[in-house]
C-alpha positions in Angstrom: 18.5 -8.5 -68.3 19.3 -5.0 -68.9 20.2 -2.5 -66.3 16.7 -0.3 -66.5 15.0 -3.8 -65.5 17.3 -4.6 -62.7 17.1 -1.7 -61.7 13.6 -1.2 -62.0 13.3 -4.2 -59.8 15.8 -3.7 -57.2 14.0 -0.4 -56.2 11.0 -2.2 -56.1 11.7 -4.7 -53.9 13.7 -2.5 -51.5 10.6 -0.5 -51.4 8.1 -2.9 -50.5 10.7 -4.5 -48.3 10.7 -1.1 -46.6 7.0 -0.4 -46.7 6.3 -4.0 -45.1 9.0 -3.9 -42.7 7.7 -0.7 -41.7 4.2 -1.5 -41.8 4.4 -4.5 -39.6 6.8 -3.4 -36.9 4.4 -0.5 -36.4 1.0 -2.6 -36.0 2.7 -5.0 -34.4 3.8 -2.3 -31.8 0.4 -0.6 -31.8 -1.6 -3.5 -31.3 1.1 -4.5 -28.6 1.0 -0.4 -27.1 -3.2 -1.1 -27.6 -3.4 -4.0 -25.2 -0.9 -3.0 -23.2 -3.1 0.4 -22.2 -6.1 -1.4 -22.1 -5.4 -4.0 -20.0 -3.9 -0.9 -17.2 -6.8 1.2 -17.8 -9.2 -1.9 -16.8 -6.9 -3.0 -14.2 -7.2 0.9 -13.0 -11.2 0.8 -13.2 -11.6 -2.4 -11.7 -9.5 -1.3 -8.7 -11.5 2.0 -8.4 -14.7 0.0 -8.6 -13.8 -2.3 -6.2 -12.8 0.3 -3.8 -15.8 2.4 -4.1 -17.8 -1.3 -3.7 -16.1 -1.7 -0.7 -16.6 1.1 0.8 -20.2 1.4 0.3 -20.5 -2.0 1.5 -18.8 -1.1 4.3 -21.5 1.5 5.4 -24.3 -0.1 4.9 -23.1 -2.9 7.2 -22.1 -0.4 9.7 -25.3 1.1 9.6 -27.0 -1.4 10.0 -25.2 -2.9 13.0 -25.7 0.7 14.2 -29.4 0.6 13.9 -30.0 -3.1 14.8 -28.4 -2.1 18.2 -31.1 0.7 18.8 -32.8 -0.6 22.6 -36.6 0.8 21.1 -36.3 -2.1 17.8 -35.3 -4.6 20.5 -38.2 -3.2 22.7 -40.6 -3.6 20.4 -39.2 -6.8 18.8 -39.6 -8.1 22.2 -42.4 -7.2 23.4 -45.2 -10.4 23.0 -48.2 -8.3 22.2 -47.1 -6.9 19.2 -49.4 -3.8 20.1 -50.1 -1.0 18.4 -47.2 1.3 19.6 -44.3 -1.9 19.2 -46.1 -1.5 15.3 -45.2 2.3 15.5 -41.9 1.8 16.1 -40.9 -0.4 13.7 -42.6 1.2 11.1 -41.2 4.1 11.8 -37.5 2.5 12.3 -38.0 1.2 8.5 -39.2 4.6 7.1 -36.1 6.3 8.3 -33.8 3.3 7.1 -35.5 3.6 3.8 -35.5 7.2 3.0 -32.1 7.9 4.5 -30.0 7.1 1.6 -30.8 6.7 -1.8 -29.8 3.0 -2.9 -32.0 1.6 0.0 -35.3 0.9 -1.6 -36.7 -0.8 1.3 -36.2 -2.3 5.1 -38.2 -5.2 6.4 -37.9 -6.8 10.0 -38.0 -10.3 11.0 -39.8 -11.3 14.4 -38.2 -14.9 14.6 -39.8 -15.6 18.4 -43.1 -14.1 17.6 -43.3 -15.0 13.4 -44.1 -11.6 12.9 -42.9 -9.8 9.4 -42.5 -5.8 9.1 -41.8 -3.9 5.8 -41.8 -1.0 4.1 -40.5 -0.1 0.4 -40.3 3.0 -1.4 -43.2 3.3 -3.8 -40.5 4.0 -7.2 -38.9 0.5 -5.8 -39.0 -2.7 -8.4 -39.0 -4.7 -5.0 -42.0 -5.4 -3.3 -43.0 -6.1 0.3 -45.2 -9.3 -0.7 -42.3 -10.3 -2.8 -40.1 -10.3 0.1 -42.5 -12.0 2.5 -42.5 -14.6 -0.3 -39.1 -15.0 0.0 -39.1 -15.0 3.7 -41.8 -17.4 3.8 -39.8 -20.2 1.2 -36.7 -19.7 4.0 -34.7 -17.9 1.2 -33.1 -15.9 4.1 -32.6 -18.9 6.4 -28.6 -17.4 6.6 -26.2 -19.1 9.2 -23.7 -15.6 9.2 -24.5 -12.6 10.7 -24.4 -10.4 7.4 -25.1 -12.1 4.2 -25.4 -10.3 0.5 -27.3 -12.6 -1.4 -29.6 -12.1 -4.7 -32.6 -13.6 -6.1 -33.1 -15.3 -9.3 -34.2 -11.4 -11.2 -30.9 -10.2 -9.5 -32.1 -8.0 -7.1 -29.8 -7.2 -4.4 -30.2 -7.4 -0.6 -28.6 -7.2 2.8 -29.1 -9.5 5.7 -28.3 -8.4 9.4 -29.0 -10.7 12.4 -30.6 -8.3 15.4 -29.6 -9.4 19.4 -31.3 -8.5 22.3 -29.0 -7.3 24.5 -30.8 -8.8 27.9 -31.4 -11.8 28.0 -28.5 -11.9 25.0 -29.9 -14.3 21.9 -30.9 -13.6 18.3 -34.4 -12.5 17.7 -34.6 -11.6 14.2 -33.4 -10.2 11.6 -33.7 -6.7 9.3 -33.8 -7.3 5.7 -33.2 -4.4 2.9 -33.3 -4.4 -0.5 -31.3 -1.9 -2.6 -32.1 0.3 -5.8 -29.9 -1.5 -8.4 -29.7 1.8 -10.7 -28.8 4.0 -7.6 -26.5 1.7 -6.1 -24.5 0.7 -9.7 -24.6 4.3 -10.5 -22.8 5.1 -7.0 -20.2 2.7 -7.4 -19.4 3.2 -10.9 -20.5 1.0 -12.6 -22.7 1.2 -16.4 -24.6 -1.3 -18.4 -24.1 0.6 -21.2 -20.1 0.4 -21.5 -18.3 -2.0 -23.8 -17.3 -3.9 -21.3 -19.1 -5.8 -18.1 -18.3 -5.4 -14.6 -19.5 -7.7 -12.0 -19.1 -8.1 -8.3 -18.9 -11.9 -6.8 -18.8 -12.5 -2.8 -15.5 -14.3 -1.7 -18.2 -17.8 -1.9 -18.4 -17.2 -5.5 -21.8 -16.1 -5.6 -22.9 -13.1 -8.6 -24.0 -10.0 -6.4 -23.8 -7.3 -9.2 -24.9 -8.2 -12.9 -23.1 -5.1 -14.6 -24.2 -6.1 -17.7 -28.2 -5.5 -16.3 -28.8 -8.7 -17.8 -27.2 -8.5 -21.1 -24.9 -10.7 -20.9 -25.6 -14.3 -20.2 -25.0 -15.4 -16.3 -23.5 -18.5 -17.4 -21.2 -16.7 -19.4 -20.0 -14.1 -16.4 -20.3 -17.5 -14.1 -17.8 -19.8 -16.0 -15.4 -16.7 -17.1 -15.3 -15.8 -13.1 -14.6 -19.6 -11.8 -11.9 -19.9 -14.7 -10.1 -16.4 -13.5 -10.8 -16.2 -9.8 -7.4 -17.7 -8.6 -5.7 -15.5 -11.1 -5.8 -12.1 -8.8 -4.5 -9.2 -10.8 -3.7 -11.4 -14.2 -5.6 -11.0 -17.4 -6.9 -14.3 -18.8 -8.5 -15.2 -21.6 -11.9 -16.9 -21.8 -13.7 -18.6 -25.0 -17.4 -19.1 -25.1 -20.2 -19.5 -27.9 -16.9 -18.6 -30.6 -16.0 -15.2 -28.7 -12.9 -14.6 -26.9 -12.8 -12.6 -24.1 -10.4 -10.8 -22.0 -11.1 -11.2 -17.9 -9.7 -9.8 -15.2 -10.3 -10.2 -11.6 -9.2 -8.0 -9.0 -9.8 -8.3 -5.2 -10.5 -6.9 -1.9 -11.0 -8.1 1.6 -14.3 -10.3 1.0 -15.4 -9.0 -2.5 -13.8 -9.5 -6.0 -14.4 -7.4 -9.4 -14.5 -9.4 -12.6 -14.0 -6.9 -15.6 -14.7 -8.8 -19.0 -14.1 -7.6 -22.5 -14.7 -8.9 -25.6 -11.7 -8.9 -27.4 -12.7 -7.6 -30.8 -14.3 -4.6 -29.4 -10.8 -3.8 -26.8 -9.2 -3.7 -30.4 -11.5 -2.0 -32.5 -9.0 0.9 -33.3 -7.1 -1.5 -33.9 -8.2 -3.2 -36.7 -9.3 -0.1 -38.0 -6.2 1.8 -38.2 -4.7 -1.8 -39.8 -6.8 -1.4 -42.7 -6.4 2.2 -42.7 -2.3 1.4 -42.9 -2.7 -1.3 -45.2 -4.3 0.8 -47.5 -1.0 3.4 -47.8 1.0 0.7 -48.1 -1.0 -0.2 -51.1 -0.9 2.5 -52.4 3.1 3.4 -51.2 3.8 -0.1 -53.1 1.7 1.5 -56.3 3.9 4.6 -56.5 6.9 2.6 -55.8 6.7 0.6 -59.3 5.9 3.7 -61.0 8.9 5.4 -59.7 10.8 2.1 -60.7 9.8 3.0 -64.6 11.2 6.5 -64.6 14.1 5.1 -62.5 14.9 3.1 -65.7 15.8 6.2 -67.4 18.3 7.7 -65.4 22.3 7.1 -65.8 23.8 4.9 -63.6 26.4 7.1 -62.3 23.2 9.1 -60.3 21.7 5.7 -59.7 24.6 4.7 -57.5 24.9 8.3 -56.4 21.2 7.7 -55.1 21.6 4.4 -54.1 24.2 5.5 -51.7 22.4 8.0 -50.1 19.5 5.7 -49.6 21.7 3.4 -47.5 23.6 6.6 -45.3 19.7 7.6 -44.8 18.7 3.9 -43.3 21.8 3.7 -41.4 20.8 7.3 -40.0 24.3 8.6 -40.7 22.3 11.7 -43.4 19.5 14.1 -43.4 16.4 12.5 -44.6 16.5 13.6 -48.1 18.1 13.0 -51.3 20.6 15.6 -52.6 20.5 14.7 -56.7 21.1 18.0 -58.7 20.1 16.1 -62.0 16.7 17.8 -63.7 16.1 13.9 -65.7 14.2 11.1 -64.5 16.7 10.3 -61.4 16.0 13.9 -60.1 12.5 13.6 -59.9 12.7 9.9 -58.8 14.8 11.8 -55.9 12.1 14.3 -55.4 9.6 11.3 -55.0 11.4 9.7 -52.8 12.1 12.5 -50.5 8.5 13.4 -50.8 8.1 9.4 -49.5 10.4 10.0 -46.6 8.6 13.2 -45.4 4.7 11.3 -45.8 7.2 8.5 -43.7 8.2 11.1 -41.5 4.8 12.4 -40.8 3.2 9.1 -40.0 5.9 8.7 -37.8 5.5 12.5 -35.9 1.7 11.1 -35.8 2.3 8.2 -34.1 4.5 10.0 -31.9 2.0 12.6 -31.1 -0.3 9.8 -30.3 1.9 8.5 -27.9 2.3 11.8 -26.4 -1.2 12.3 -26.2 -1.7 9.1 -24.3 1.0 10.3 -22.0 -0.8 13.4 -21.3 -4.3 11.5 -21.0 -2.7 9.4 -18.4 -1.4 12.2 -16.7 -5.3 14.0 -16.7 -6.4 10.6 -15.0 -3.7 10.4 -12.5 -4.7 14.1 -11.5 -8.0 13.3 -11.8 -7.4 10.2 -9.5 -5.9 12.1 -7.3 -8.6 14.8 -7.1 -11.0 12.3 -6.5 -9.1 11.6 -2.8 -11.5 15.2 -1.8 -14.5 14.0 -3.5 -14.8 9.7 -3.0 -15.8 10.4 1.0 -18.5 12.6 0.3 -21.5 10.4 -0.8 -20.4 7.4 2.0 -19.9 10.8 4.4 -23.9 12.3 3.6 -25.0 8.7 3.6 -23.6 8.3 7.5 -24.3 11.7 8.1 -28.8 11.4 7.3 -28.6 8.3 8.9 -26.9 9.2 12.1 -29.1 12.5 12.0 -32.4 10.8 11.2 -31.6 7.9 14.0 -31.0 10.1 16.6 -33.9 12.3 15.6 -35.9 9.1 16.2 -35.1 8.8 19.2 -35.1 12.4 20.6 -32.0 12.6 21.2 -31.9 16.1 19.9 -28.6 17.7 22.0 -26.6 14.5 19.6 -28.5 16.0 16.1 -27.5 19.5 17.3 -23.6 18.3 18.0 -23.5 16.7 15.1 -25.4 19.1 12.3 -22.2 21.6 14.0 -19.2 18.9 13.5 -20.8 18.1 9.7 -21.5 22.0 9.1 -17.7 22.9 10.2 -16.1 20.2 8.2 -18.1 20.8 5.2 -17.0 24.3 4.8 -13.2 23.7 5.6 -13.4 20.8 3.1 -14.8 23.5 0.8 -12.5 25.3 1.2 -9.3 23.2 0.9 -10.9 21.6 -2.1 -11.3 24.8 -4.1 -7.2 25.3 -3.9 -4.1 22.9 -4.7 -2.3 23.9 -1.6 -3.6 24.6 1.7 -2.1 26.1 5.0 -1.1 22.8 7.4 -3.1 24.9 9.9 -6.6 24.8 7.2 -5.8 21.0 6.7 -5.5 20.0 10.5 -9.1 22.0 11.0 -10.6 19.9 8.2 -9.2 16.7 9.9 -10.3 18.1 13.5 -13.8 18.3 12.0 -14.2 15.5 10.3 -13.1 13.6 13.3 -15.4 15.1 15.6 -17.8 14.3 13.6 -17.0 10.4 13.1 -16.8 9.4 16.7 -20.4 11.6 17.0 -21.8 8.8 14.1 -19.7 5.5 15.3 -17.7 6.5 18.2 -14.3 6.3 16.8 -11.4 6.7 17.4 -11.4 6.7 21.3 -9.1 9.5 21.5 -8.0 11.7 18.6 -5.0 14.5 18.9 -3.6 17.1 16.4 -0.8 18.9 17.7 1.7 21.7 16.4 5.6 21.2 17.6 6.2 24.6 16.2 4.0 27.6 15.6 5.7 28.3 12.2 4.4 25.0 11.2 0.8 26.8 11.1 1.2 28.7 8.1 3.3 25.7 6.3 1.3 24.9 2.2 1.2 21.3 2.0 -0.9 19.7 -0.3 -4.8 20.2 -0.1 -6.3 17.0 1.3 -3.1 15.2 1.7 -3.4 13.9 5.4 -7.0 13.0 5.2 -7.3 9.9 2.9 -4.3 8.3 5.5 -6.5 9.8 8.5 -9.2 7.9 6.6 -7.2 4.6 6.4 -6.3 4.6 9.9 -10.4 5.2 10.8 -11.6 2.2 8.3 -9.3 -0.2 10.4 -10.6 1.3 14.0 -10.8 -1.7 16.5 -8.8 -3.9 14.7 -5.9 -2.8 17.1 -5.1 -1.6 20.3 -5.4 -2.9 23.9 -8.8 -2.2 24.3 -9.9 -2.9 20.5 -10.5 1.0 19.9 -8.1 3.2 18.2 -6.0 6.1 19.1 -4.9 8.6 16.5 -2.5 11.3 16.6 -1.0 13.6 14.1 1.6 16.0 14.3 4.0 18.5 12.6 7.2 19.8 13.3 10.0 21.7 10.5 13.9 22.2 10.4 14.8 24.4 8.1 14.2 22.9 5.0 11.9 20.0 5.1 8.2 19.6 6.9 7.8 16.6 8.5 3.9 15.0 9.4 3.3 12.0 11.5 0.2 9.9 11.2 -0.2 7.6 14.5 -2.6 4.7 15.5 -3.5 1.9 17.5 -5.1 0.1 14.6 -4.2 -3.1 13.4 -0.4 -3.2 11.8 0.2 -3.6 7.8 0.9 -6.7 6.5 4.6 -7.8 5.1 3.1 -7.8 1.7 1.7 -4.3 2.0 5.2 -2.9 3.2 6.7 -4.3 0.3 4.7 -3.4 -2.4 5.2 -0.1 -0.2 8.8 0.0 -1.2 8.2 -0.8 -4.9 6.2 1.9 -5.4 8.2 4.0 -3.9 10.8 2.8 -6.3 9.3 2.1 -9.6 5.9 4.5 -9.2 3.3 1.8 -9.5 1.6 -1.0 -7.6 1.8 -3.9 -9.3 0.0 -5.8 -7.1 -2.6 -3.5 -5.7 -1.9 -4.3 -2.2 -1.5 -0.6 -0.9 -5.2 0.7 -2.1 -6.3 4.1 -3.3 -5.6 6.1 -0.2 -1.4 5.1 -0.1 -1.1 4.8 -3.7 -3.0 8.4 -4.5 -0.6 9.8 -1.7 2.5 8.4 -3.0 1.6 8.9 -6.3 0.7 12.8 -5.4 4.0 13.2 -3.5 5.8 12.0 -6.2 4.1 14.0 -8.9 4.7 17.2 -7.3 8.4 16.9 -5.6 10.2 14.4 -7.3 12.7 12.5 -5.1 12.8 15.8 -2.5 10.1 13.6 -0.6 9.4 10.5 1.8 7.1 8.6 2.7 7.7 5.3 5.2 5.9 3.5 8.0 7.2 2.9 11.2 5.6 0.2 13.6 6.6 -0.3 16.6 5.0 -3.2 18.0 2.2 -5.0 17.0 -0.4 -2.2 18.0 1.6 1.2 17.1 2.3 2.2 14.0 3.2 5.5 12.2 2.9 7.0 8.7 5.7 9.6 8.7 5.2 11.8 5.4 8.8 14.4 4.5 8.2 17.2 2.0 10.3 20.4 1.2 9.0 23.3 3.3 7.1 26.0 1.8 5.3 29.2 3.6 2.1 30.3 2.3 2.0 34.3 0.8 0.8 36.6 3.8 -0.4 39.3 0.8 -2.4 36.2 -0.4 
């Protein structure tokens, strides 16, 4: 074989060596790099989801234990008549639980002892009354617990809440309501119109909220939920009808979040930057035999010359470029080649400005996670807030509307105000706090007693981060009763300085953190994430927040010191605020 034929075919196979090589490690990687974000991203939604479920959840069965224990329903339930004033009353009652929050599209009352039914709905509601009294009537509500989420066959959603008489003490109903599926989905954070489905199942297993809006069959989210439910926190994958699907299932106290993807469409860009790539190569392959013919041409003395090179530039030990002072065939083979290396280098400074990109988009979320700590109280906050307000207007108790419309007006504008700024005086945050407090044991009388205190003055005028202290104020008031001697909580927080560090103390009688929660504590601390989403939004935001903004020049650790006391003790770098701010 003569030489301008090996040659031409050694350069062609190291090129398309090279150009495959390349190609694959590099899809290989980015469907890997693909997945791998993905899969976090959903993990991340599906946490946040949940949480906001939760909460939510959590108010409207507060409320409604709230409102169940007002003495004029009981009164009026009670009374054997069933006159024209006990009729007042509960209408009334079920007008101010309807209009008071958005996602409540109607109330209806159950008379057990006296088979008498109540509702009222709004009139934009797809629920109506005679549908419920339907439902009522065919013992669809015949629930043995206390509280029950259940949904009928067109997936509406309702809340069931057993109502006592306090004297004599036994069950004598129960309220009903049904909520606005749009509001309620929208409030949580969850849309039909995303790529991928998000459902909420009860810890029974039962489907509470269709994401999808029926779009996707039941069956489907049904078997995909029963296959991943003892998988917590582990992406699985699900076939059905000749799709495969990704599903994940996170949980939380008695709820779990099923997020399901179909695979093809979580690697879309994907396939589309593979076809995109395999094109180049095509054509990379193309120019490579071309070169090969002119190649042929050259002397073999700048052929070895070039080969050379070519290895020292692989083994990384030369510039990326070809020095060949030749003006024949080798010199603009050289010129090509170098021309290769810098569209080579440019794919590559793509890819790595890609991967900064996502770097910088996961740094937007984490802020934007973290901003959301002065923002995710708000709409359970106005939701407490008209109900407690319209309850006690009810029932005249207006000295309680007046108390409270002060507590909510205060706290508002301090929360304004802290929210408007990254750092806020420790002085601006413990008024927030003070505030906010005041008003929640006005709405559900908690905690029993509540301090802030100041060990030195100088502390006062000490920047901390804005709305740092509240979301673990917030996680010691979601566990209030739960602890404690006397089932109530007692919280206390507190600064004090030495010369260079701040320190703030969180303490409560609630209910102590589990081993595991301590210990996922400690990885995060150490590694910056949660693997197992055991600490929830409020630590994990915080610790995250700390982190982002000192480094290791922080601390943050729990103290308990027996089974009813504990402490969140928080250690930052001091820092005074401006006075000519």
């Amino acid at each position: 074989m003569r030489i301008r034929w090996r040659v031409a075919f050694g350069l062609i196979s190291q090129c398309v060596l090279v150009i495959l090589l390349f190609g694959g490690i590099t899809m290989v990687q980015l469907k890997g790099n693909i997945e791998r974000d993905s899969d976090q991203l959903n993990a991340k939604i599906s946490n946040q989801t949940l949480i906001s479920f939760s909460y939510i959840s959590d108010d409207i069965e507060r409320y409604l234990f709230n409102m169940c224990r007002s003495e004029n329903i009981t009164s009026a339930m009670m009374s054997s008549s069933g006159g024209y004033s006990s009729s007042i009353v509960i209408k009334r009652f079920l007008y101010s639980l309807t209009e008071s929050t958005d996602y409540v599209a109607g109330a209806y009352i159950i008379d057990q002892e006296h088979g008498r039914f109540s509702g009222y709905a709004q009139p934009k509601a797809n629920v109506k009354v005679d549908h419920v009294r339907e439902l009522y009537e065919e013992g669809f509500f015949d629930i043995v617990r206390d509280t029950q989420w259940c949904t009928d066959e067109d997936g509406n959603i309702y809340v069931r809440r057993d109502i006592y008489n306090s004297y004599p003490y036994k069950k004598i109903g129960y309220i009903i309501v049904s909520i606005d599926i749009q509001e309620f989905l929208a409030l949580v954070g969850i849309s039909s119109d995303s790529e991928t489905t998000i459902c909420v199942f009860s810890s029974d297993g039962d489907l509470i909220v269709d994401g999808s809006n029926g779009s996707v069959d039941k069956h489907l989210l049904t078997e995909a939920y029963s296959q991943a439910k003892n998988t917590i926190g582990e992406v699985q994958k699900y076939k059905y009808d000749g799709d495969v699907f990704d599903v994940y299932v996170d949980s939380l106290q008695s709820w779990r979040v099923m997020h399901l993807v179909l695979e093809k469409d979580k690697l879309s860009s994907y396939y589309a930057m593979n076809n995109t790539i395999r094109i180049i190569g095509a054509i990379l392959c193309v120019l490579s035999i071309v070169l090969s013919w002119i190649v042929s041409h050259s002397l073999l003395k700048n052929i070895h010359s070039m080969m050379k090179q070519i290895k020292l530039i692989g083994g990384g030990k030369a510039n990326k470029k070809i020095e060949i002072s030749s003006h024949d065939e080798i010199g603009e083979l050289a010129d090509s080649f170098n021309q290769l290396l810098s569209k080579l280098d440019s794919v590559n400074q793509r890819i790595i400005a890609e991967g900064l990109e996502k770097e910088r988009i996961k740094y937007e979320l984490l802020n934007l996670q973290l901003r959301s700590i002065q923002t995710q109280i708000a709409p359970h906050l106005i939701g407490n807030l008209l109900g407690a307000l319209s309850a006690y207007a009810v029932v005249g108790q207006t000295d309680k509307v007046e108390s409270l419309s002060i507590h909510a007006s205060n706290y508002i504008r301090s929360n304004a105000k802290c929210s408007e700024r990254e750092y806020s005086t420790l002085v601006e945050e413990f008024q927030t706090i003070d505030n906010y407090i005041a008003m929640y044991q006005e709405i559900f009388d908690q905690p029993e007693t509540y301090e802030s205190h100041f060990e030195q003055e100088a502390c006062r005028n000490m920047l901390v981060p804005s709305m740092l202290i509240h979301p673990l104020v917030e996680n010691s008031l979601k566990y209030c009763g739960s602890g404690g001697t006397h089932g109530m909580a007692n919280i206390r927080i507190s600064a004090k300085h030495t010369e260079k560090l701040l320190e703030l103390r969180i303490e409560d009688t609630s209910s102590p953190f589990p081993e595991d929660v301590l210990a996922a504590l400690e990885e995060m601390k150490r590694t910056g994430e949660d693997t197992e989403h055991k600490l929830g939004f409020g630590l994990a935001g915080t610790i995250r927040r700390l982190s982002l903004l000192y480094g290791d020049d922080y601390d943050f650790r729990i103290v308990q010191t027996d089974e009813f006391h504990k402490s969140i003790i928080v250690t930052m770098p001091v820092e005074y605020a401006d006075p000519s701010a």
